[in-house]
PAZAPA-4460 file (N, C-alpha, C; in steps of 0.05 Angstrom, whole numbers, plus 32768, in hexadecimal, padded with zeros to 4 digits):
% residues 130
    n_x    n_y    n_z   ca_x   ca_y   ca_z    c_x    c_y    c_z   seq   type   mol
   8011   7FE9   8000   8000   8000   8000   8012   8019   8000     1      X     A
   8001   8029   7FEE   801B   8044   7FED   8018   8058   800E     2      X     A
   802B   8064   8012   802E   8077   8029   8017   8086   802A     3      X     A
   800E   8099   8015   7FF8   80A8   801F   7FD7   809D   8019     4      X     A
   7FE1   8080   8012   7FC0   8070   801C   7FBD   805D   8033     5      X     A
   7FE1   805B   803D   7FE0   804C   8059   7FD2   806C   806D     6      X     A
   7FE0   8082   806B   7FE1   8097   8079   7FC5   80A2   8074     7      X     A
   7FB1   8097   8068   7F91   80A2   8062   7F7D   8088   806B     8      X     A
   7F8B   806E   8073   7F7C   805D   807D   7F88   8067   8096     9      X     A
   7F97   806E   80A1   7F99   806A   80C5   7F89   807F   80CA    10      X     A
   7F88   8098   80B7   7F78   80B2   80BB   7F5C   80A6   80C1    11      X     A
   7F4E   809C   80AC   7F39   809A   80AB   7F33   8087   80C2    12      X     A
   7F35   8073   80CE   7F37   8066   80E2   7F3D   8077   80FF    13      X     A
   7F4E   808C   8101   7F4D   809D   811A   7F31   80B1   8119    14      X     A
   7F30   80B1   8100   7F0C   80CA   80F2   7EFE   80B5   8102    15      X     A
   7EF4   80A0   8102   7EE3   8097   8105   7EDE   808D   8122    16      X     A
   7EF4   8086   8137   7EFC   8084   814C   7EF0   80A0   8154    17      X     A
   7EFD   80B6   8152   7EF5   80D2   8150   7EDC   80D8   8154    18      X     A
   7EC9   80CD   814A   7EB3   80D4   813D   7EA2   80C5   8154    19      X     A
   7EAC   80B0   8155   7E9A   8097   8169   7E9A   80AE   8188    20      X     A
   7EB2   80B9   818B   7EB4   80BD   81A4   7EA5   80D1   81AF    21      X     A
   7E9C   80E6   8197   7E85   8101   8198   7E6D   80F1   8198    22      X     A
   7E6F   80DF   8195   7E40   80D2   818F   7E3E   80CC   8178    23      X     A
   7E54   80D2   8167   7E46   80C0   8152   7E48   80B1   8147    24      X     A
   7E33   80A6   812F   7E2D   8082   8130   7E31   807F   8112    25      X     A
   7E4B   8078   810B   7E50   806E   80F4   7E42   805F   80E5    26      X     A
   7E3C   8060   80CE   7E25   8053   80BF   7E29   8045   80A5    27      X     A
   7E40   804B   8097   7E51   804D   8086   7E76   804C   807C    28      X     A
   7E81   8041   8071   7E9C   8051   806A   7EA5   8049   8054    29      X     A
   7EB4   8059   8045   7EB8   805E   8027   7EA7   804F   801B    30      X     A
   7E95   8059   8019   7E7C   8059   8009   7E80   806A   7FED    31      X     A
   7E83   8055   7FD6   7E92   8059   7FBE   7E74   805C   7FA4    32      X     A
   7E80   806E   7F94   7E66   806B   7F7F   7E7E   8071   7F5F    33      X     A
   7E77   8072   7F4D   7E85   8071   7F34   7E8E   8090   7F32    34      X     A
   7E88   80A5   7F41   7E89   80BC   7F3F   7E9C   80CB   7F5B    35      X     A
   7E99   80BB   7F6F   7EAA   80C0   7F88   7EA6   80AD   7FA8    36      X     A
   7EB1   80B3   7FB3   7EA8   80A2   7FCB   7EA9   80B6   7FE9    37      X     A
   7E99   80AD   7FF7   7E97   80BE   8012   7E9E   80AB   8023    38      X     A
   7EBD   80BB   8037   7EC6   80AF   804C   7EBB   80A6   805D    39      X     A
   7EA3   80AF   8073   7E8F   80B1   8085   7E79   80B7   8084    40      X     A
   7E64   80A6   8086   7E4A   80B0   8084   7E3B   80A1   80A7    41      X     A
   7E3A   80BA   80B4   7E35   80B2   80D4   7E18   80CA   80D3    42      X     A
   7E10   80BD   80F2   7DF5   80CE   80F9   7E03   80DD   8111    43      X     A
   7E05   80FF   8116   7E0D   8101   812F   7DF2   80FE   814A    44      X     A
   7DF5   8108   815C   7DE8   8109   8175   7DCE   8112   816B    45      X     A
   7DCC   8126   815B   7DB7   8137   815A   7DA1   8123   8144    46      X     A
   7DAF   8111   8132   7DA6   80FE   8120   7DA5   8112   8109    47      X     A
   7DB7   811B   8101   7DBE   812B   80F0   7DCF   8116   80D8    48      X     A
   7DCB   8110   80BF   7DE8   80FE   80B6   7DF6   8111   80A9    49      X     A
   7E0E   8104   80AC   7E26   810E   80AB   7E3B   8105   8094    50      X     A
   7E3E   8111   807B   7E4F   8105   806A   7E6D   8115   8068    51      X     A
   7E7C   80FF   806D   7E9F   8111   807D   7EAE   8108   8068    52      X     A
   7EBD   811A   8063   7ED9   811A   8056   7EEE   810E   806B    53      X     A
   7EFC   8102   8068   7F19   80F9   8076   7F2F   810A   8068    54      X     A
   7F40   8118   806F   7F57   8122   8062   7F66   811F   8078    55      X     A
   7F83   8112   807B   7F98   810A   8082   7FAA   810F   807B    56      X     A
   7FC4   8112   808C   7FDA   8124   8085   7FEA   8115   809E    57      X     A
   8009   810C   8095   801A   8103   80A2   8038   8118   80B0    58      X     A
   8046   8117   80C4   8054   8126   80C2   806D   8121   80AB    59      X     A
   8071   810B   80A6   8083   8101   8096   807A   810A   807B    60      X     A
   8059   810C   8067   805D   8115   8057   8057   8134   8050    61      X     A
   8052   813C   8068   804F   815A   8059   8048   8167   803F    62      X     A
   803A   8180   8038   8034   817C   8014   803B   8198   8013    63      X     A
   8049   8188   7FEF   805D   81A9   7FE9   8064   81B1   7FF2    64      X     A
   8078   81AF   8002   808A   81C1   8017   8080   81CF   8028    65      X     A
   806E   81CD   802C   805A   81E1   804C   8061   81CC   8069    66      X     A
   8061   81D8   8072   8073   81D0   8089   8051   81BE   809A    67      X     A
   8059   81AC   80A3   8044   8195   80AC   8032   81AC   80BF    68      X     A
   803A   81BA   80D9   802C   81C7   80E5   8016   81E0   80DA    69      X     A
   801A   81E0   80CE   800C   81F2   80B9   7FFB   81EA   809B    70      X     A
   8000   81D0   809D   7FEE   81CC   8083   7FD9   81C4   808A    71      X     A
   7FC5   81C5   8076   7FB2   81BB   8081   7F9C   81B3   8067    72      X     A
   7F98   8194   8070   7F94   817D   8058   7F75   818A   804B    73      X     A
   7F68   8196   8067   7F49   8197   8057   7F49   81A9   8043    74      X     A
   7F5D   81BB   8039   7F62   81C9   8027   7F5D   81BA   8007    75      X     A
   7F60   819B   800F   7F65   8194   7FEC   7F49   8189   7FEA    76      X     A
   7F30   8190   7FF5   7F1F   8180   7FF2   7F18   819E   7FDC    77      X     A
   7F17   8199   7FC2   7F19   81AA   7FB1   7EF7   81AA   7FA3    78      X     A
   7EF4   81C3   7F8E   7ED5   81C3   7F8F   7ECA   81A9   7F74    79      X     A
   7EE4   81A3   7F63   7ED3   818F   7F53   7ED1   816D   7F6D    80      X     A
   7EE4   8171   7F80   7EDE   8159   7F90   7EC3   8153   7F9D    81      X     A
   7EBC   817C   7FA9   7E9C   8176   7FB5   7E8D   8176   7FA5    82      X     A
   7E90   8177   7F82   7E76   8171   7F72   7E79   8157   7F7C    83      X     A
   7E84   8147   7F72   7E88   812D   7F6A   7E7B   8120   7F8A    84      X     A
   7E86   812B   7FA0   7E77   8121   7FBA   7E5B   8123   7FC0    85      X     A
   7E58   813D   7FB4   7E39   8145   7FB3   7E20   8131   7FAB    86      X     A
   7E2C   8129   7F93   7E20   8118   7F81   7E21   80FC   7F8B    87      X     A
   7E34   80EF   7F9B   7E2D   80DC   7FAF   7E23   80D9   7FC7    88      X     A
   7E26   80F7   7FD3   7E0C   80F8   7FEA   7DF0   80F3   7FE1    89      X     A
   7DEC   8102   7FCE   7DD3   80FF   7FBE   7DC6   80E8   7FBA    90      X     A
   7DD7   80D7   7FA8   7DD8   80B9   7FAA   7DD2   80AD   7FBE    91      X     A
   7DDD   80A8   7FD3   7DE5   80A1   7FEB   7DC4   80AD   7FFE    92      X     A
   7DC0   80C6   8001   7DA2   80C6   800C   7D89   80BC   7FF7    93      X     A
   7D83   80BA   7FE6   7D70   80B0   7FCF   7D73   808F   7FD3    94      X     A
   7D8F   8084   7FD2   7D84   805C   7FD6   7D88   805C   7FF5    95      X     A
   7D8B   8070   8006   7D81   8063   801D   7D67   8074   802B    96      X     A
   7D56   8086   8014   7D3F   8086   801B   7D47   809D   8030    97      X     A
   7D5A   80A9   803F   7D5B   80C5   804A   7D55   80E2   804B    98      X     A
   7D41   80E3   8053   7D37   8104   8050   7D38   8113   8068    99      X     A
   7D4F   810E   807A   7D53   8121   8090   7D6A   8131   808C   100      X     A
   7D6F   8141   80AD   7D83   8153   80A3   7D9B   8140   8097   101      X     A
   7DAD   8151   808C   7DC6   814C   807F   7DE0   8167   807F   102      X     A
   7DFB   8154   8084   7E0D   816B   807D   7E25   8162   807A   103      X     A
   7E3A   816F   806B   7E4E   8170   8067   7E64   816C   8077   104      X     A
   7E78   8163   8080   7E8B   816A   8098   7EA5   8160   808A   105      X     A
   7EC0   816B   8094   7ED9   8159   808C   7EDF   8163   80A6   106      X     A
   7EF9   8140   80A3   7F0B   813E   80B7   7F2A   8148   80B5   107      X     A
   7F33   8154   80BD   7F4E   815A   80AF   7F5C   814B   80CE   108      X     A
   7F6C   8136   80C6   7F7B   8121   80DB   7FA2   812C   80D2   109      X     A
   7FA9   812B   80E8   7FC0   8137   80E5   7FD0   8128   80F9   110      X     A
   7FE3   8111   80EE   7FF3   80FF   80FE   8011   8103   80F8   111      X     A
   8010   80F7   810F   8039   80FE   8112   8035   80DF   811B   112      X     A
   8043   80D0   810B   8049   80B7   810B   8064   80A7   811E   113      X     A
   8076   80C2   811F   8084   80BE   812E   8084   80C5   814F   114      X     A
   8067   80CD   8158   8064   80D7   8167   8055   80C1   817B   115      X     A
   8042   80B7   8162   802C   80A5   8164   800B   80B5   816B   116      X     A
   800B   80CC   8164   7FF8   80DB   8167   7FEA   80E8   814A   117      X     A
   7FD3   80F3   815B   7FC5   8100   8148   7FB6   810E   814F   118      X     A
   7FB5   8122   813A   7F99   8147   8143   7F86   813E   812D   119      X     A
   7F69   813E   813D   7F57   813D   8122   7F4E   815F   812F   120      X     A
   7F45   8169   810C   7F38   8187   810D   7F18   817D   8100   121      X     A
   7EFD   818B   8112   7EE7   8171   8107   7ED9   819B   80F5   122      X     A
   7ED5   8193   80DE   7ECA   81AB   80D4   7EB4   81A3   80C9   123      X     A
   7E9A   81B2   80D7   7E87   81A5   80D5   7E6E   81B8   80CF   124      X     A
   7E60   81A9   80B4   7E40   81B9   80A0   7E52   81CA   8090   125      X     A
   7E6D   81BA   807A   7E72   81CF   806B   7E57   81CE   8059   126      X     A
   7E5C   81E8   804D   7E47   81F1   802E   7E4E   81E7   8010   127      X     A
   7E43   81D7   8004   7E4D   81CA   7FED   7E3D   81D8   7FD4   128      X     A
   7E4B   81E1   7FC8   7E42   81F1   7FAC   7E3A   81E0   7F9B   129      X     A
   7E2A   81DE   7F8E   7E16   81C8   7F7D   7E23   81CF   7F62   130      X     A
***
């Protein structure tokens, strides 16, 4: 497995650990369609669902020369990515029959491997441009 899909499965696995530990109830994970896939699809406390981005970031790989403490992964969740996400939320509430609230959230997970740690940042009801 390459480095930054070992370093996006431990992410996604601490996202979801993460996630359990606020109330909420995972329902889903990489939930894949021909067009994109969604990292997390959980209900929080309020029974709100929740479709999450995972973005992960190692100290070892750092991107483009920005110094690890300072970068910050949820940056690359770019706007042809949230069409393409959009369009599987969509999907995703229609075959499971969902007409309650809904929203957006990413995780930006930020590990130091040599540390054995990790910062998750939880950014949550972004706005997705259609």
């Amino acid at each position: 497995m390459a480095k930054h899909n070992e370093i996006g499965t431990i992410g996604e696995g601490i996202a979801r650990e993460f996630l359990e530990s606020k109330g909420y109830f995972i329902k889903d994970k990489n939930y894949r369609r021909k067009y994109g896939e969604i990292d997390i699809v959980a209900l929080d406390s309020k029974r709100v669902w929740c479709f999450i981005e995972v973005k992960s970031v190692s100290h070892e790989m750092g991107e483009r020369g920005v110094p690890y403490e300072t970068y910050r992964p949820e940056e690359n969740v770019h706007p042809q990515k949230v069409k393409r996400l959009l369009r599987v939320i969509e999907e995703y509430l229609v075959s499971h029959e969902i007409d309650g609230e809904w929203q957006f959230d990413v995780l930006a997970v930020h590990l130091d491997t040599e540390k054995r740690t990790a910062k998750v940042r939880h950014l949550r009801d972004i706005i997705l441009g259609s």
